[in-house]
C-alpha positions, 0 to 999 in steps of 0.5 A, a space after each residue: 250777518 253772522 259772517 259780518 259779527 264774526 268778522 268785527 268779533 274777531 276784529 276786536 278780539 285780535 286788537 284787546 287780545 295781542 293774539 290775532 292769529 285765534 280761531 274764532 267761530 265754530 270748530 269740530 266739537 263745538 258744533 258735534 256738542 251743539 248737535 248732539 245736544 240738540 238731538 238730546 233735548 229732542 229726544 227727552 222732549 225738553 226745550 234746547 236753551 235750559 237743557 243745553 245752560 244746564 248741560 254746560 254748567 255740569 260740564 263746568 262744575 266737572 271741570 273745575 273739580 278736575 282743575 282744583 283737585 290736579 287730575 289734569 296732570 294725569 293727561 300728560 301720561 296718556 297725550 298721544 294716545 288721548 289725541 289720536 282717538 280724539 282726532 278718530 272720534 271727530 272724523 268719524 263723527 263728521 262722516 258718519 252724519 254725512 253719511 247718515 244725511 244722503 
């Protein structure tokens, strides 16, 4: 079923878009935040869904503010060195939680 939705997704995504060559699906952070997020909500006893909309709309409000106020431009001095401890981060992350489930 989920390979199937994502494959019609895609489908039609390549065909309104003109880009069909897009990763569609769940990539490193995404399903590190997804994971993360669940685990929060564990802990604090909440249920999933609210605590991840409210999750989500923070992070677009902290988003947007950095868009408008130009913050972003500061990214651009620091890229190489953002990108590789990003680039650490998700591998670590994905062996520490293989790790962590033998």
């Amino acid at each position: 079923e989920t390979l199937l939705s994502a494959g019609i997704i895609g489908i039609i995504y390549a065909l309104i878009s003109g880009v069909p060559l897009v990763l569609l699906g769940i990539t490193g952070p995404v399903a590190i935040l997804l994971g993360t997020s669940y685990g929060l909500a564990e802990q604090f006893g909440s249920d999933y869904w609210p605590f991840f909309f409210w999750l989500c709309l923070w992070t677009a409000v902290m988003h947007w503010i950095t868009a408008i106020s130009g913050w972003v431009n500061f990214v651009w001095h620091i890229t190489p060195f953002t990108t590789g401890i990003f680039e650490f981060f998700i591998a670590m992350s994905f062996i520490y939680e293989s790790i962590r489930d033998l």
